[in-house]
Backbone atoms as SQL, in Angstrom:
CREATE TABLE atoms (id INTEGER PRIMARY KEY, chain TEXT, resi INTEGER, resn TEXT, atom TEXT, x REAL, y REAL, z REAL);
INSERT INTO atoms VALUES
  (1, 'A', 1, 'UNK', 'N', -40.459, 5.490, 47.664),
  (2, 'A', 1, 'UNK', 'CA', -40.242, 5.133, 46.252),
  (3, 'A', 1, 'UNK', 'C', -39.116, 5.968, 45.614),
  (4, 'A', 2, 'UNK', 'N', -39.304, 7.180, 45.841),
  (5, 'A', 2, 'UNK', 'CA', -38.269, 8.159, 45.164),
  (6, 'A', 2, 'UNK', 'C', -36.760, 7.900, 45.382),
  (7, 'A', 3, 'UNK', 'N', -36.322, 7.815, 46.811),
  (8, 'A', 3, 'UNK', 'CA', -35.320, 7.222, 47.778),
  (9, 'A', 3, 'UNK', 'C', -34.299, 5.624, 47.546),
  (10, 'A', 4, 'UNK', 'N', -35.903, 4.772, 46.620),
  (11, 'A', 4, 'UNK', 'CA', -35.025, 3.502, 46.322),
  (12, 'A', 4, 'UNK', 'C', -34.695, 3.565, 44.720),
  (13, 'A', 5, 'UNK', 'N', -35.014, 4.517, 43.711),
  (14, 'A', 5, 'UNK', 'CA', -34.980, 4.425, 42.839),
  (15, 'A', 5, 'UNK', 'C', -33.245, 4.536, 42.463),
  (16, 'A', 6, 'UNK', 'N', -32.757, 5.979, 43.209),
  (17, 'A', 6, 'UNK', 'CA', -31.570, 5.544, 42.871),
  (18, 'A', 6, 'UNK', 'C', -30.511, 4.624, 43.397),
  (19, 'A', 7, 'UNK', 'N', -31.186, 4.134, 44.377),
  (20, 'A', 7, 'UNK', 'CA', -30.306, 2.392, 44.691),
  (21, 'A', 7, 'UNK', 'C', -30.530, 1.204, 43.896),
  (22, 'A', 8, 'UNK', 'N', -31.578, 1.357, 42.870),
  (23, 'A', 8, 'UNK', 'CA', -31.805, 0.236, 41.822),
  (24, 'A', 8, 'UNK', 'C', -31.187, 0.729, 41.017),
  (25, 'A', 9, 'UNK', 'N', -30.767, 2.642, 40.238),
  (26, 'A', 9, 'UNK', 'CA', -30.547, 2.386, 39.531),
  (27, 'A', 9, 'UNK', 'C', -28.232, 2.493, 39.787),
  (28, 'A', 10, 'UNK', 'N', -28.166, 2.806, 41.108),
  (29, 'A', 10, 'UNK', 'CA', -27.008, 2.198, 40.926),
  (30, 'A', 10, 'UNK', 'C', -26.442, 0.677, 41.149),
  (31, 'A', 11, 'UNK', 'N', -27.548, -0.115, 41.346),
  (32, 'A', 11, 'UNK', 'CA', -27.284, -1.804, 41.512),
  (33, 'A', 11, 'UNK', 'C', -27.353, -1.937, 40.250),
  (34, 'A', 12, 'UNK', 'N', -28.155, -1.304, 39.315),
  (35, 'A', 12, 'UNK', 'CA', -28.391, -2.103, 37.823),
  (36, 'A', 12, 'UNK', 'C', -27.035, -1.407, 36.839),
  (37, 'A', 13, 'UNK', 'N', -26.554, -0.530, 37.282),
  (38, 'A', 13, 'UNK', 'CA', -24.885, 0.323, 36.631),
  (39, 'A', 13, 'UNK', 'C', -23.756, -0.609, 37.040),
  (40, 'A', 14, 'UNK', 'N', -23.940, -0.987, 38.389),
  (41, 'A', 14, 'UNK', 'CA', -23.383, -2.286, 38.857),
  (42, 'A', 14, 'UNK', 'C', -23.104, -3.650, 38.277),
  (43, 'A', 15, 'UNK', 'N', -24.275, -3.938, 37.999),
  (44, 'A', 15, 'UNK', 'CA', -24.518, -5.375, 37.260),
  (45, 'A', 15, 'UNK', 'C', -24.109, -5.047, 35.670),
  (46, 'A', 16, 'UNK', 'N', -24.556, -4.005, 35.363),
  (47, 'A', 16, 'UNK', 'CA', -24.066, -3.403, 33.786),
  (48, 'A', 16, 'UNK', 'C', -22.580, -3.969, 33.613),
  (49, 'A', 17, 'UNK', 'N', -21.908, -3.139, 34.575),
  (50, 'A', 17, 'UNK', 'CA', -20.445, -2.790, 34.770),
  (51, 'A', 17, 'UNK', 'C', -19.465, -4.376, 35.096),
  (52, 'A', 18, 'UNK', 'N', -20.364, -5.350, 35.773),
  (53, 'A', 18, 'UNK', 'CA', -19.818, -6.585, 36.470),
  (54, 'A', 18, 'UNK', 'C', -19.630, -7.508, 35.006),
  (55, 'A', 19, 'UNK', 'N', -21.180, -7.306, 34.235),
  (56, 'A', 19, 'UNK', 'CA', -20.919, -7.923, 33.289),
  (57, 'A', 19, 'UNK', 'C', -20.574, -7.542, 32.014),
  (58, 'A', 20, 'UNK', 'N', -19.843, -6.333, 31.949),
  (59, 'A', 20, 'UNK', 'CA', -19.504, -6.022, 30.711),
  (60, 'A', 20, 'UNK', 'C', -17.789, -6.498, 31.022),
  (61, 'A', 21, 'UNK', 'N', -17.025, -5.775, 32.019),
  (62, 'A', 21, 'UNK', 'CA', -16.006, -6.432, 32.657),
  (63, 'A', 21, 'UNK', 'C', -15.907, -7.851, 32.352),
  (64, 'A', 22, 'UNK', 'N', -16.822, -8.793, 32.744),
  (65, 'A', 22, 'UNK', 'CA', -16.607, -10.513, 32.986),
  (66, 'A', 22, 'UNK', 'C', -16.286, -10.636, 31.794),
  (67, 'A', 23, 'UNK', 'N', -17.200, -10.227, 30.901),
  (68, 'A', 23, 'UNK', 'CA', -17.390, -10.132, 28.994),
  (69, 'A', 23, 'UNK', 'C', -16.502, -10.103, 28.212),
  (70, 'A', 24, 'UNK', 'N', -15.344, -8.619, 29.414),
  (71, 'A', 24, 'UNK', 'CA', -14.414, -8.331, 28.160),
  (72, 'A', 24, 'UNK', 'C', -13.147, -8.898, 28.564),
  (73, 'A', 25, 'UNK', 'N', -13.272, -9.804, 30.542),
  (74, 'A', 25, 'UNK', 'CA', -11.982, -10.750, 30.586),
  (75, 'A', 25, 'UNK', 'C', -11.821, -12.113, 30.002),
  (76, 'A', 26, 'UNK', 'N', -13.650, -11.922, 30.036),
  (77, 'A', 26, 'UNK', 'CA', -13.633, -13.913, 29.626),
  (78, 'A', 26, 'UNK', 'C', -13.285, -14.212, 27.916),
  (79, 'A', 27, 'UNK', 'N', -13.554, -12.873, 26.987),
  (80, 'A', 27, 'UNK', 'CA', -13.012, -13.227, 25.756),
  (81, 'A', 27, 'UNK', 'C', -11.607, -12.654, 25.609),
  (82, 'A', 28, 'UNK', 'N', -11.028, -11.871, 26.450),
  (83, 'A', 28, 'UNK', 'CA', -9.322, -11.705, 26.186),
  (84, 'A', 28, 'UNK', 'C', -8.740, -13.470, 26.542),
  (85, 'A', 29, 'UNK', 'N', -9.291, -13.550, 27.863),
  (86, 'A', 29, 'UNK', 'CA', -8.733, -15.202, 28.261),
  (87, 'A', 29, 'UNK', 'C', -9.422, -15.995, 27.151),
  (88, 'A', 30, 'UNK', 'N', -9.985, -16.155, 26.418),
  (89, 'A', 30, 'UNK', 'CA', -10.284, -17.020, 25.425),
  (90, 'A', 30, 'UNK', 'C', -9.643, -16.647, 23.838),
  (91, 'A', 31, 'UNK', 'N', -9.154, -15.529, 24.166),
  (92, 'A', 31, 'UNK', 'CA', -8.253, -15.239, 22.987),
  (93, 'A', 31, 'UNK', 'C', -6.864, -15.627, 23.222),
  (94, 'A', 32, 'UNK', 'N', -6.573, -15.291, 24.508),
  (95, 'A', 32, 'UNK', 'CA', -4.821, -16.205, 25.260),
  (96, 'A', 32, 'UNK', 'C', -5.064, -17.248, 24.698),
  (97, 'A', 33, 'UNK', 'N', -6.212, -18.319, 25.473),
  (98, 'A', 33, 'UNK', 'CA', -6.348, -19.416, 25.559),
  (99, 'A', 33, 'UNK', 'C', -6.079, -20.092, 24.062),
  (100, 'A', 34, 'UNK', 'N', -7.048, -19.826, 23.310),
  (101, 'A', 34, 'UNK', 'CA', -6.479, -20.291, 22.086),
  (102, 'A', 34, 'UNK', 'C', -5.245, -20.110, 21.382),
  (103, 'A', 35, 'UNK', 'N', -4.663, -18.638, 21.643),
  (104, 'A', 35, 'UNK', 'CA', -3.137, -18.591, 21.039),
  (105, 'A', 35, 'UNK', 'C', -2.514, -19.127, 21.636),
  (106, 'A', 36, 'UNK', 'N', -2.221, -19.702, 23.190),
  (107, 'A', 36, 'UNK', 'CA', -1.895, -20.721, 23.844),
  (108, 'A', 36, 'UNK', 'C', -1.611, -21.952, 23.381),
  (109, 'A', 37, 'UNK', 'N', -3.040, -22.089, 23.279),
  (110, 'A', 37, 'UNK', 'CA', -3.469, -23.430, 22.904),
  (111, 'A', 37, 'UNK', 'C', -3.167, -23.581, 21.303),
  (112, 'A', 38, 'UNK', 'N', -3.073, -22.933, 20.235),
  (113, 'A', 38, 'UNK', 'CA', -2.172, -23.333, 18.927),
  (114, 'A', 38, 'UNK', 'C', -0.819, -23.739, 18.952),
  (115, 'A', 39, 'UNK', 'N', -0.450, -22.556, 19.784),
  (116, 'A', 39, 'UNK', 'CA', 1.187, -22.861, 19.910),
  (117, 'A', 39, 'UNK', 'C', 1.663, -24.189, 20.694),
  (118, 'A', 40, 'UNK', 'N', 0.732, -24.491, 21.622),
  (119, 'A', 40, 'UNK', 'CA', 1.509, -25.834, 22.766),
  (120, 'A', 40, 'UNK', 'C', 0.545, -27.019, 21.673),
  (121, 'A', 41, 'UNK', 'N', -0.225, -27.058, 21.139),
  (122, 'A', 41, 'UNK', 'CA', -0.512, -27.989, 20.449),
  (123, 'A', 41, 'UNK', 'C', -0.259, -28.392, 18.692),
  (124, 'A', 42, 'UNK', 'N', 0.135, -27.226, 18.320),
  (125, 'A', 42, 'UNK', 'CA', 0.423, -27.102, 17.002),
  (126, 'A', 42, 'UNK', 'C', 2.133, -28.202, 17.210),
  (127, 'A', 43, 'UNK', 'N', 3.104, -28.145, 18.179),
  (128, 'A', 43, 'UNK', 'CA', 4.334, -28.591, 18.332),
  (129, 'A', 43, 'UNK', 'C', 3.578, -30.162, 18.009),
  (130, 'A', 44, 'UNK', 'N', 3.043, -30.633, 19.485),
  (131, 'A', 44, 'UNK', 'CA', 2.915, -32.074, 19.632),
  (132, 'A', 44, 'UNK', 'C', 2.062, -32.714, 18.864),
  (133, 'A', 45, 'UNK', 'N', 1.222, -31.807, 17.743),
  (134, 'A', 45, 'UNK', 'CA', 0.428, -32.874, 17.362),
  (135, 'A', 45, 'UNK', 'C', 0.644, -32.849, 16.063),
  (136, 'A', 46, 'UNK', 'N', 1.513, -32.269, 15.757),
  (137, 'A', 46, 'UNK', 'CA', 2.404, -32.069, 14.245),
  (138, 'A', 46, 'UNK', 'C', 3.368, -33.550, 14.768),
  (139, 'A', 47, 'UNK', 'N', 3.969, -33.300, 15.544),
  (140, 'A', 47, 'UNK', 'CA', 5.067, -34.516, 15.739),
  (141, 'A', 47, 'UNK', 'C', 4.504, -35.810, 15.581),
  (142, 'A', 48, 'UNK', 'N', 3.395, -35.968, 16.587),
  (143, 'A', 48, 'UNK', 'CA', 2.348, -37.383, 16.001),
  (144, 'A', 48, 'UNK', 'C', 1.761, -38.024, 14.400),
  (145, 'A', 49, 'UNK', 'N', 1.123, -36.783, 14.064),
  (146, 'A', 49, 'UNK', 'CA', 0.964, -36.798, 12.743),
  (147, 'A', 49, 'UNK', 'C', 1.984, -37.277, 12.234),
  (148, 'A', 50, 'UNK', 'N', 3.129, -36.323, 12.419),
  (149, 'A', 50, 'UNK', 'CA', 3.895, -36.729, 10.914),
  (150, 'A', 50, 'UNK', 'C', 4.861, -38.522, 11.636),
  (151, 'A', 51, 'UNK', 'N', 4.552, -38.297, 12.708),
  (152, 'A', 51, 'UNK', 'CA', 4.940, -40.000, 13.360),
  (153, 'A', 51, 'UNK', 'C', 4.250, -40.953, 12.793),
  (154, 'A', 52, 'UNK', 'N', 3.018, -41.159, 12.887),
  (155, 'A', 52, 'UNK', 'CA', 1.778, -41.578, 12.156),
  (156, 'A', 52, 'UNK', 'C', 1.692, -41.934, 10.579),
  (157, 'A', 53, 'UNK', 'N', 2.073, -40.676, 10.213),
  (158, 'A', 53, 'UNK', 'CA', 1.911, -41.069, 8.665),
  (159, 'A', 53, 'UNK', 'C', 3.155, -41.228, 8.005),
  (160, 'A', 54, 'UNK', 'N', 4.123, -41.183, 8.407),
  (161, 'A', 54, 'UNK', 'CA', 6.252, -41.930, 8.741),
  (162, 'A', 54, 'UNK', 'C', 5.653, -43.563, 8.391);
C-alpha cells in the first residue's frame, strides 16, 4: 500500500498537468480561432451584405 501510493499520486499530478495544459491550448486555439475567424469572415461577409442590400 505504502509503495503504490506514490505512483497514484504521481499519475494523478499527471492527469492534473495533461489537463490543465489541454485547457490552456484548447482556449489559446479558440482565441486564434476566433480572431481568425473575424478577420477571414468579417472581409466576405461584409462584401455579401452590402451586395445584398446594393
Amino acid at each position: 500500500m505504502p509503495q503504490m501510493m506514490p505512483l497514484n499520486w504521481l499519475l494523478l499530478m499527471l492527469v492534473f498537468m495533461t489537463m490543465f495544459m489541454l485547457s490552456l491550448s484548447f482556449f489559446y486555439y479558440m482565441k486564434s480561432f476566433s480572431l481568425t475567424n473575424k478577420f477571414d469572415l468579417n472581409k466576405p461577409k461584409s462584401s455579401p451584405k452590402t451586395n445584398w442590400s446594393w
